[in-house]
C-alpha positions as CSV (number, residue, x, y, z in Angstrom):
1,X,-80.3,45.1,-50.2
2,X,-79.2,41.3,-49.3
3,X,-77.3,40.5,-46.5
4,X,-74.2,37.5,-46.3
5,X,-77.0,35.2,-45.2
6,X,-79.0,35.4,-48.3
7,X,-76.0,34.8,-50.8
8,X,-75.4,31.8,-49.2
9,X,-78.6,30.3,-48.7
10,X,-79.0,31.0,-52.2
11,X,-75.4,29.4,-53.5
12,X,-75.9,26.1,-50.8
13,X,-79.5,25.5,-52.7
14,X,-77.6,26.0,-56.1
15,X,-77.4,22.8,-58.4
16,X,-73.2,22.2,-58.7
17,X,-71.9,21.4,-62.1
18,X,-70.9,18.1,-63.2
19,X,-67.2,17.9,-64.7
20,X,-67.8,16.2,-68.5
21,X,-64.4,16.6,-69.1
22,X,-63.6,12.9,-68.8
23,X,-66.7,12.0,-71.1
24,X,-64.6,13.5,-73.9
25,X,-61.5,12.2,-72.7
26,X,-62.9,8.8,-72.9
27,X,-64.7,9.5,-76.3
28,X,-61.2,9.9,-77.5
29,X,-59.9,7.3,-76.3
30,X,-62.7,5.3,-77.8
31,X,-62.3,6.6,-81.3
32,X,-58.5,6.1,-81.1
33,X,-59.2,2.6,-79.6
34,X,-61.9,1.9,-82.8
35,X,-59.4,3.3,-85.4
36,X,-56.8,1.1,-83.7
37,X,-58.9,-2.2,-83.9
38,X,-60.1,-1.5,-87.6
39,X,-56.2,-1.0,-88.3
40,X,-55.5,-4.2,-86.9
41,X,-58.1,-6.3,-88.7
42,X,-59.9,-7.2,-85.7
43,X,-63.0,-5.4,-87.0
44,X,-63.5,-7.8,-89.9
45,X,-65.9,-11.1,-90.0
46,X,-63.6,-13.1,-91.4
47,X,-60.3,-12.0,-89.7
48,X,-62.2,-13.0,-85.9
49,X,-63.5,-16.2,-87.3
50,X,-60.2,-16.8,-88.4
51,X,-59.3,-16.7,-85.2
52,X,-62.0,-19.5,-83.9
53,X,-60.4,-22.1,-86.4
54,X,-57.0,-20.7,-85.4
55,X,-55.8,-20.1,-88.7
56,X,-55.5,-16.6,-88.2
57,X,-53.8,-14.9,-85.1
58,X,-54.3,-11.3,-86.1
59,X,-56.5,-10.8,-82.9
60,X,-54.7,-12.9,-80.6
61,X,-51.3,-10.6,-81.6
62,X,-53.7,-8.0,-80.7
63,X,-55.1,-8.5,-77.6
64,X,-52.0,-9.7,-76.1
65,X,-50.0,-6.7,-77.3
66,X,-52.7,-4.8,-75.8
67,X,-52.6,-7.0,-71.9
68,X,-49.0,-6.1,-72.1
69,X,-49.0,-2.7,-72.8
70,X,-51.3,-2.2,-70.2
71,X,-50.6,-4.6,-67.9
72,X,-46.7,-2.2,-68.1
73,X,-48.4,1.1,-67.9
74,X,-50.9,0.5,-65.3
75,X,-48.4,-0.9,-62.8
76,X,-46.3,1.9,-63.8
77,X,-48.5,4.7,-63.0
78,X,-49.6,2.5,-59.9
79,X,-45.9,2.6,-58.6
80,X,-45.7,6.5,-59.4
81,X,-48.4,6.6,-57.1
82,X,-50.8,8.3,-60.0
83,X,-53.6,5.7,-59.8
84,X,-55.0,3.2,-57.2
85,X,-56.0,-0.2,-58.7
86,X,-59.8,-1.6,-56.9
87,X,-60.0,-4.9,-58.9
88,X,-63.5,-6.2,-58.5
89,X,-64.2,-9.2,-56.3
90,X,-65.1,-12.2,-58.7
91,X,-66.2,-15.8,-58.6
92,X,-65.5,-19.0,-60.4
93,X,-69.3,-19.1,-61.5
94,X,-69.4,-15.3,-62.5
95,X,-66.3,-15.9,-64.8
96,X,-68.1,-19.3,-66.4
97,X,-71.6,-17.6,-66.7
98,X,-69.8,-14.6,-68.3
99,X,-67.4,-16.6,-70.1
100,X,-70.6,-18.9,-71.8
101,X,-72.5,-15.7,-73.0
102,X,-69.8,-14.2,-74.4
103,X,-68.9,-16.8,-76.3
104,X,-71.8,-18.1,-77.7
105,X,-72.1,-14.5,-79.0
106,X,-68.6,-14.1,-80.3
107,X,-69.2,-17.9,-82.0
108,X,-72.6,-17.1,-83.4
109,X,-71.6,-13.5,-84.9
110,X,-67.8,-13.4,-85.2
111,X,-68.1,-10.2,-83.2
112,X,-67.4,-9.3,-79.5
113,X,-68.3,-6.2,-78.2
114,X,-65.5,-4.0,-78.7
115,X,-65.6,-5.4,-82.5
116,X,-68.9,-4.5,-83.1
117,X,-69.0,-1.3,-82.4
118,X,-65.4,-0.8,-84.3
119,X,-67.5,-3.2,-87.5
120,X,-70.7,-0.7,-87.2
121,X,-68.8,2.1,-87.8
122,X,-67.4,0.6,-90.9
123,X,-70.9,0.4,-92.1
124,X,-71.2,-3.6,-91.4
125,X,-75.2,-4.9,-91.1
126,X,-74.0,-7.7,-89.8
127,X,-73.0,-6.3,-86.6
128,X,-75.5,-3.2,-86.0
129,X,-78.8,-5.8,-86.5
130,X,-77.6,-8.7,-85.0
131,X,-74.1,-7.3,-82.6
132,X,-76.3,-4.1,-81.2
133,X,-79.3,-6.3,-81.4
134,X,-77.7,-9.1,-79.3
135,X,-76.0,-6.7,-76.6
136,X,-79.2,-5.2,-75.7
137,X,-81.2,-8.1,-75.9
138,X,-78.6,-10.1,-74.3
139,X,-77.7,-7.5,-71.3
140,X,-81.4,-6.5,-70.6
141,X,-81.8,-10.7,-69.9
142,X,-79.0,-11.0,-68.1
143,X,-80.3,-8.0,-66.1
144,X,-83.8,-9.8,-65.6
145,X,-82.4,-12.4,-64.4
146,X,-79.4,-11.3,-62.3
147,X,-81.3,-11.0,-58.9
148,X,-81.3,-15.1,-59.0
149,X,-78.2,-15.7,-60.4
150,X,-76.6,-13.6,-57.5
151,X,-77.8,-15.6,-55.1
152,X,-77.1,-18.9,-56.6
153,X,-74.3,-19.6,-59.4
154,X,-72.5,-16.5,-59.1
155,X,-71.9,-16.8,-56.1
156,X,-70.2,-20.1,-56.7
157,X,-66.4,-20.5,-56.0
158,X,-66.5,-16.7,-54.7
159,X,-62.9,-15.6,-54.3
160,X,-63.6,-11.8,-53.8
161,X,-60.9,-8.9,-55.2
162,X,-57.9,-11.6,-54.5
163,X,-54.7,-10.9,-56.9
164,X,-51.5,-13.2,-58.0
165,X,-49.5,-10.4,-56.2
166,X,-52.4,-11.0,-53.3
167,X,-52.7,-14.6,-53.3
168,X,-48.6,-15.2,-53.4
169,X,-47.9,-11.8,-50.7
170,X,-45.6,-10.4,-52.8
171,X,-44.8,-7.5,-54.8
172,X,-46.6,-6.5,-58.2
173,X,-43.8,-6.6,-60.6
174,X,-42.5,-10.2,-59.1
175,X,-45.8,-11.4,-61.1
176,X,-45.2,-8.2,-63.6
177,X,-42.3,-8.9,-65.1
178,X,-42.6,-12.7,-65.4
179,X,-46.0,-12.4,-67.0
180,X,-45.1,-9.3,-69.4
181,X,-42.2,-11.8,-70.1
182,X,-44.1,-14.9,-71.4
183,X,-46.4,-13.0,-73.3
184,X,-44.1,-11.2,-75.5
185,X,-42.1,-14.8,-75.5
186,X,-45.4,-16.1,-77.5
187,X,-46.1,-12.6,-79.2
188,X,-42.2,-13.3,-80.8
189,X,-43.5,-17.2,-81.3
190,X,-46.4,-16.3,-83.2
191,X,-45.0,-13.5,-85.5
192,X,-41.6,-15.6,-86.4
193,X,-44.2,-18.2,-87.1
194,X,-46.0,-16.8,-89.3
195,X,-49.2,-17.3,-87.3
């Protein structure tokens, strides 16, 4: 016969499962997000090359339509108190360093990494030898050598988890609305243009 103090030992020594349920909730999101991107165009070689010699806008119209519709949302679910927003502290050289890999690879392949993926699944060679090649090749340097370059260039011009609404003290949706404003002023632009 147990007593009350062997069911408990036994249920504190017990391994607790882990909730996967947002694991499928962001596989979802994922697919819908790849569908959405191979949709658009932006999955195609020529379409994002395109876009380097700026005769095609395709993912420019994208990925601003996207900043705003999130940019909206986000704040939105921020001021219905559903999420808290932790930006990540940052630094002048972390956003150079980053900005310099990333495009070197998006100039070299015509791919960036949410492209690639969306290209691989729509059978391109291209991007599964030399996009998947280039992300792990590429992160598992950068994570060689990001000991030294966190003590040196990233920590150049270090300006921490600062924000417009931050930086100017004022309300979210004073930078918001002004910002959701401009960009759909040059989504309009583009699209009457022809762009």
């Amino acid at each position: 016969m147990q007593t009350s103090g062997s069911v408990d030992e036994r249920t504190q020594t017990s391994t607790p499962k882990k909730d996967i349920s947002p694991l499928f909730g962001g596989l979802a999101f994922g697919i819908v997000f790849g569908f959405l991107l191979h949709k658009g165009g932006a999955t195609k070689y020529d379409v994002i090359v395109g876009q380097l010699l700026l005769t095609d806008f395709t993912v420019l119209k994208i990925m601003l339509s996207a900043v705003l519709t999130g940019m909206i949302g986000i704040h939105v679910m921020k001021t219905l108190g559903w999420v808290e927003l932790y930006p990540k502290a940052g630094s002048a050289g972390m956003n150079i360093v980053g900005g310099l890999i990333f495009g070197m690879g998006f100039a070299v392949l015509g791919y960036c990494p949410g492209t690639i993926a969306g290209a691989i699944g729509n059978g391109a060679l291209d991007a599964l030898v030399g996009g998947l090649a280039g992300i792990l090749i590429g992160s598992g340097l950068f994570a060689a050598l990001y000991p030294r370059l966190s003590k040196g260039i990233l920590k150049k011009g270090y300006f921490g988890d600062l924000t417009f609404p931050r930086l100017f003290k004022v309300n979210d949706w004073v930078i918001v609305i002004p910002a959701a404003t401009l960009i759909f002023a040059v989504l309009y632009w583009l699209e009457r243009s022809g762009l």
